[in-house]
C-alpha positions as CSV (number, residue, x, y, z in Angstrom):
1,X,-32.2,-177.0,151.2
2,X,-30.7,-173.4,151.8
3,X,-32.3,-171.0,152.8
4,X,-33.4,-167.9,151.0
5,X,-32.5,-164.4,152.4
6,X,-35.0,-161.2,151.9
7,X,-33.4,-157.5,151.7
8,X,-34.9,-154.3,151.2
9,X,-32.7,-152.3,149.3
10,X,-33.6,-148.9,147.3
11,X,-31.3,-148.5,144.6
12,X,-28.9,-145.8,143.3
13,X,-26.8,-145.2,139.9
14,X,-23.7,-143.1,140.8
15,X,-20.9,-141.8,138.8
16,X,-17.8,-140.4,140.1
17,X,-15.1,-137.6,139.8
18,X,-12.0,-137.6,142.5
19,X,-12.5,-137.5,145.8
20,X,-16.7,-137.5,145.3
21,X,-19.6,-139.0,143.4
22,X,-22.0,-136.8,141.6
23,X,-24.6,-137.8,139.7
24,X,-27.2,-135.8,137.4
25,X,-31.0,-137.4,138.4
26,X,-34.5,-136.8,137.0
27,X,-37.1,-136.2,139.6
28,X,-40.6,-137.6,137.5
29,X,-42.8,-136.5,140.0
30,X,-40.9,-132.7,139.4
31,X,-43.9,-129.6,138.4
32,X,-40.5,-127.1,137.4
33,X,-37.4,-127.6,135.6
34,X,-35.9,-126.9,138.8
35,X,-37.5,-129.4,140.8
36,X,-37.5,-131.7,137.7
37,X,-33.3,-132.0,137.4
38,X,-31.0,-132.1,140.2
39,X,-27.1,-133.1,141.3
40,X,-26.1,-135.1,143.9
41,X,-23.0,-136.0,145.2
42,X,-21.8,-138.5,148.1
43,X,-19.5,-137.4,150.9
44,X,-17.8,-140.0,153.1
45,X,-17.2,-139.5,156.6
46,X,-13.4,-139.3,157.4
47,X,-14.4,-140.9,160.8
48,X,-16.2,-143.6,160.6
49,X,-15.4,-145.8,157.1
50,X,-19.2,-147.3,157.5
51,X,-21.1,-144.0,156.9
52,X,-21.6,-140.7,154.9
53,X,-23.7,-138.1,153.6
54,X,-25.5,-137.8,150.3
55,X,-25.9,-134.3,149.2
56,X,-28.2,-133.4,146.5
57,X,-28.9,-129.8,144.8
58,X,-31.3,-128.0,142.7
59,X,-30.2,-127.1,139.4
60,X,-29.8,-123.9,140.6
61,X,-26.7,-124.8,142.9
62,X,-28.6,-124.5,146.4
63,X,-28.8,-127.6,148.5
64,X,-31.8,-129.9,148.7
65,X,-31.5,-132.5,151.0
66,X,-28.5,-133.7,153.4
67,X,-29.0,-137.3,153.9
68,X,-26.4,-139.2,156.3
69,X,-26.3,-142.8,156.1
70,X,-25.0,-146.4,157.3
71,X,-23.9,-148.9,155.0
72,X,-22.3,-152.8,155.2
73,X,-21.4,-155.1,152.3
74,X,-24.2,-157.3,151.0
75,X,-23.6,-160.8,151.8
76,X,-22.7,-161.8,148.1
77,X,-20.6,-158.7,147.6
78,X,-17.3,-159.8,145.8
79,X,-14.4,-160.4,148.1
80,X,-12.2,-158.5,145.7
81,X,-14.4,-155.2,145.9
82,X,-14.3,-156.0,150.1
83,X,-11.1,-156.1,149.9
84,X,-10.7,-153.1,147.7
85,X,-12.5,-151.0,150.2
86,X,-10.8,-152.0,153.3
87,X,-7.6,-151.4,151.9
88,X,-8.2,-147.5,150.6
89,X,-8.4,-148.4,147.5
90,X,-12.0,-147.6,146.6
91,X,-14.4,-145.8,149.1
92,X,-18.1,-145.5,149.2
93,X,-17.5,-143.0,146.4
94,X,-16.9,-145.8,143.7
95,X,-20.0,-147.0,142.0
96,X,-18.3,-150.5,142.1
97,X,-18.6,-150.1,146.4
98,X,-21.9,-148.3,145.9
99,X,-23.8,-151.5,144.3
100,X,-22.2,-154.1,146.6
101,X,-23.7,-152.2,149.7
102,X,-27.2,-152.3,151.4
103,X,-27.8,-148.4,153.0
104,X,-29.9,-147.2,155.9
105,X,-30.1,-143.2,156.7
106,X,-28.5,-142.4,160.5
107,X,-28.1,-139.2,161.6
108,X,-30.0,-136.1,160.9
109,X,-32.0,-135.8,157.5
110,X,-32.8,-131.9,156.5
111,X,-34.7,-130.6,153.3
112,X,-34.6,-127.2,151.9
113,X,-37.0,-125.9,149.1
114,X,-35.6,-124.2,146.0
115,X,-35.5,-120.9,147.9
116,X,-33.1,-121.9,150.7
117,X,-35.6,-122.2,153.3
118,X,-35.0,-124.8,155.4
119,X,-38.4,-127.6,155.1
120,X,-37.8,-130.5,157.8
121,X,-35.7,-132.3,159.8
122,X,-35.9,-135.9,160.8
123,X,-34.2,-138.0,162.8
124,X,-33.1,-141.5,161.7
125,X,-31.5,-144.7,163.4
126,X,-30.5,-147.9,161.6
127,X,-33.1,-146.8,158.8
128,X,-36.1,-146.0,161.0
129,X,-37.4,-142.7,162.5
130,X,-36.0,-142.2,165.9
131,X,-36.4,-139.0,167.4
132,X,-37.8,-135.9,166.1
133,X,-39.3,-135.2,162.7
134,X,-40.0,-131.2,162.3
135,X,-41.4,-129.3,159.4
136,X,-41.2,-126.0,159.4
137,X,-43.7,-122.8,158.0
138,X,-42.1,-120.3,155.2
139,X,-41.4,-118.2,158.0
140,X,-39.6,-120.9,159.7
141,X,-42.2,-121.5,162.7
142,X,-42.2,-125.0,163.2
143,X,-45.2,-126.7,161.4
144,X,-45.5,-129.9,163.1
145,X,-43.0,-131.5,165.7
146,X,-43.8,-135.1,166.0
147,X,-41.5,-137.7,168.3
148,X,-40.6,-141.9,166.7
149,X,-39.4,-144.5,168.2
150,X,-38.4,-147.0,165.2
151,X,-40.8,-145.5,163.1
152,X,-43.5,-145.5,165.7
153,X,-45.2,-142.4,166.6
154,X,-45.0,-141.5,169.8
155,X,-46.1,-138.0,170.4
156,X,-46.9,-135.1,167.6
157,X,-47.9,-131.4,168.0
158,X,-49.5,-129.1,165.3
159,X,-49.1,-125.1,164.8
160,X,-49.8,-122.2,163.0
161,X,-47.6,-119.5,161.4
162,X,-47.5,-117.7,164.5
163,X,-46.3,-120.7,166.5
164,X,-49.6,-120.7,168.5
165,X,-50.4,-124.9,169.3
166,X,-53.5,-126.1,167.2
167,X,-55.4,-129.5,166.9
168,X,-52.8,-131.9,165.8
169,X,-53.4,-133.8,162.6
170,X,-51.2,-136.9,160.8
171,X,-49.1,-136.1,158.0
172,X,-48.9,-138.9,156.3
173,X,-47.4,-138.2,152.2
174,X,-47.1,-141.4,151.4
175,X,-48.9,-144.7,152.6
176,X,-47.8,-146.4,155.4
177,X,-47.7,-150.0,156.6
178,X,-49.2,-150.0,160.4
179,X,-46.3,-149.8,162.5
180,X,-43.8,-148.3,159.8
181,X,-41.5,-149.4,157.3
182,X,-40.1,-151.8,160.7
183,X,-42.8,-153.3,161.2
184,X,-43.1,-154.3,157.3
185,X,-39.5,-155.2,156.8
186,X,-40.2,-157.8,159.4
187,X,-43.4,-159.3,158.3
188,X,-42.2,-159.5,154.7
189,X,-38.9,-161.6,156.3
190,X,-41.7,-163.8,158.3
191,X,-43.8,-164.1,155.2
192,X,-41.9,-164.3,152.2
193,X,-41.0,-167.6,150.3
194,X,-38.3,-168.1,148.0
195,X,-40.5,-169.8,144.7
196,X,-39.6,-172.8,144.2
197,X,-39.4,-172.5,140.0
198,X,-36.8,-169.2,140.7
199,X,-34.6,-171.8,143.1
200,X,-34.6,-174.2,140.4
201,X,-33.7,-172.1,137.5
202,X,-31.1,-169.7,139.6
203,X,-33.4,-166.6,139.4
204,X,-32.2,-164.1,141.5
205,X,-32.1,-160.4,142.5
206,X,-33.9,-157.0,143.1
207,X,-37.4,-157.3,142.0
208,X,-39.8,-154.0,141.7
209,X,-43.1,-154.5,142.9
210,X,-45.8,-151.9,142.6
211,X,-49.2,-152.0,143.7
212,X,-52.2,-148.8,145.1
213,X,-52.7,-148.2,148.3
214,X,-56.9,-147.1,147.9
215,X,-58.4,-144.9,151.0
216,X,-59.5,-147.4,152.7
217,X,-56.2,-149.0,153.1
218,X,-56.4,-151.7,151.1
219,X,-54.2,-153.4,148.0
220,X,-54.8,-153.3,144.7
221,X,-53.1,-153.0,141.0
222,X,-49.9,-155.2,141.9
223,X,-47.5,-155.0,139.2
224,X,-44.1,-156.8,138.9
225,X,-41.6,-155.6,136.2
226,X,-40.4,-159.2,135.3
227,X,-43.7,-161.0,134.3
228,X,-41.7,-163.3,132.4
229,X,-40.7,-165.1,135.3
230,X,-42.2,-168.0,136.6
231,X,-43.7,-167.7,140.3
232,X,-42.5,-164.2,141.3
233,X,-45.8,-162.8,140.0
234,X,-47.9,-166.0,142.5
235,X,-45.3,-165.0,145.2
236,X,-45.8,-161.3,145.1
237,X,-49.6,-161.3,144.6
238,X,-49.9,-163.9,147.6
239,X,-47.3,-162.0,150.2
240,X,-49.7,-158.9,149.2
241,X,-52.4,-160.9,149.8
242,X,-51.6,-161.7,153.5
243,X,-50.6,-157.8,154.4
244,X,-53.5,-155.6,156.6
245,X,-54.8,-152.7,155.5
246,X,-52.4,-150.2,155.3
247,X,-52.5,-146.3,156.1
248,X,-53.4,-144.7,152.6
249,X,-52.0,-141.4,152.3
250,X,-53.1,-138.0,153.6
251,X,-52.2,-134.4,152.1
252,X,-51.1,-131.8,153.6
253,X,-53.6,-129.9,155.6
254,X,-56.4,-132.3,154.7
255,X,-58.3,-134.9,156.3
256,X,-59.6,-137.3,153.4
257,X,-57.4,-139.8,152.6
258,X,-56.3,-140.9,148.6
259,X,-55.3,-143.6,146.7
260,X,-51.5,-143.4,145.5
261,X,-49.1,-145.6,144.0
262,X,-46.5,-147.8,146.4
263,X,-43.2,-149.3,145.0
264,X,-41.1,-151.5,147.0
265,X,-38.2,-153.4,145.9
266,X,-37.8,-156.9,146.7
267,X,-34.6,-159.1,146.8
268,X,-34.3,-162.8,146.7
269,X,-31.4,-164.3,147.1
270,X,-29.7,-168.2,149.1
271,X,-27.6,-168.4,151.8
């Protein structure tokens, strides 16, 4: 019996003009019109065919985020687009070369706010933090300067506007699976089964899963976009099932954790 094959994949709708993709996007989580729409636009790197740099900007034409990244074909990408790309003909710019490719940020990631004030930096490798992650005050102090090695904390420091060393304290925005998003990729890829009633009936693809993270770090709510299919529902609910608790999230300058939402795309695919 083949095999199936798990990927983690966040995906991206782009259209082009010459020489660069831009795309208009809708931010839902947005409290302004400025936050809420946005441009983006992809820049490939004349060096090194594998990577580039996603650019996006508020609607007011200042930059928002500078995001360089890694990408290789997925292993069902058509030969024809493969061959497309190596030859010139298309680059990463081409939404027919952006959905046959799997992306992971490497490099430098910065954010600005709407003002133009620079908000964080964060280093990335292969997909995971590795190095430093800064965030800076309005006055451009740096907030918090925190150290990862594959997504693993290894050393933070907290400070006030004055740059004057204070208790340090875990930003965590979102919640967190112990160990980072590495440490979840590879107990998903130890965990996972391909359902038997998708195999048989050809089912495959990117699946969105959602579920809660509560404060105490457990799972709840899991939802699955496709109920109509048999066995992805059993599959999710029992991969859940088997996680730990997770980290829940944590605001900014407070110490009580929430519950928030968590969506992670799933792919299943054969050999």
């Amino acid at each position: 019996m083949k095999q199936p094959l798990f990927i983690f994949l966040m995906l991206s709708v782009i259209t082009t003009s010459k020489g660069q993709a831009t795309l208009k996007c809708i931010n839902e989580n947005a409290e302004t019109r400025e936050q809420a729409y946005y441009s983006k636009k992809i820049i490939a790197d004349p060096q090194d065919q594998y990577k580039a740099t996603e650019i996006t900007y508020w609607e007011t034409g200042k930059i928002k985020s500078e995001e360089p990244f890694r990408f290789h074909f997925k292993y069902d990408a058509p030969k024809s687009v493969i061959k497309a790309f190596l030859s010139g003909k298309r680059t990463i710019n081409d939404p027919i070369i952006d959905n046959a490719v799997l992306k992971s940020s490497d490099g430098r990631y910065k954010e600005w706010k709407e003002n133009g004030q620079l908000y964080k930096e964060i280093d990335f490798q292969n997909g995971a933090k590795n190095g430093q992650s800064i965030i800076y005050w309005d006055n451009e102090h740096p907030k918090r300067v925190e150290t990862f090695e594959k997504d693993r904390l290894i050393s933070g420091k907290c400070f006030n506007q004055e740059g004057k060393e204070i208790s340090y304290t875990p930003f965590r925005p979102r919640p967190e699976f112990p160990g980072g998003n590495y440490a979840r990729d590879k107990f998903i890829k130890a965990n996972m089964r391909y359902p038997v009633t998708m195999m048989e009936n050809n089912i495959k693809g990117v699946f969105k899963v959602k579920f809660t993270v509560k404060k105490d770090g457990q799972l709840t709510d899991i939802e699955v976009a496709q109920k109509d299919i048999p066995g992805l529902y059993q599959e999710v609910a029992r991969l859940i099932s088997l996680m730990p608790n997770w980290l829940p999230a944590l605001r900014e300058g407070e110490f009580e954790p929430i519950d928030s939402k968590y969506s992670l795309p799933l792919t299943f695919m054969m050999k």
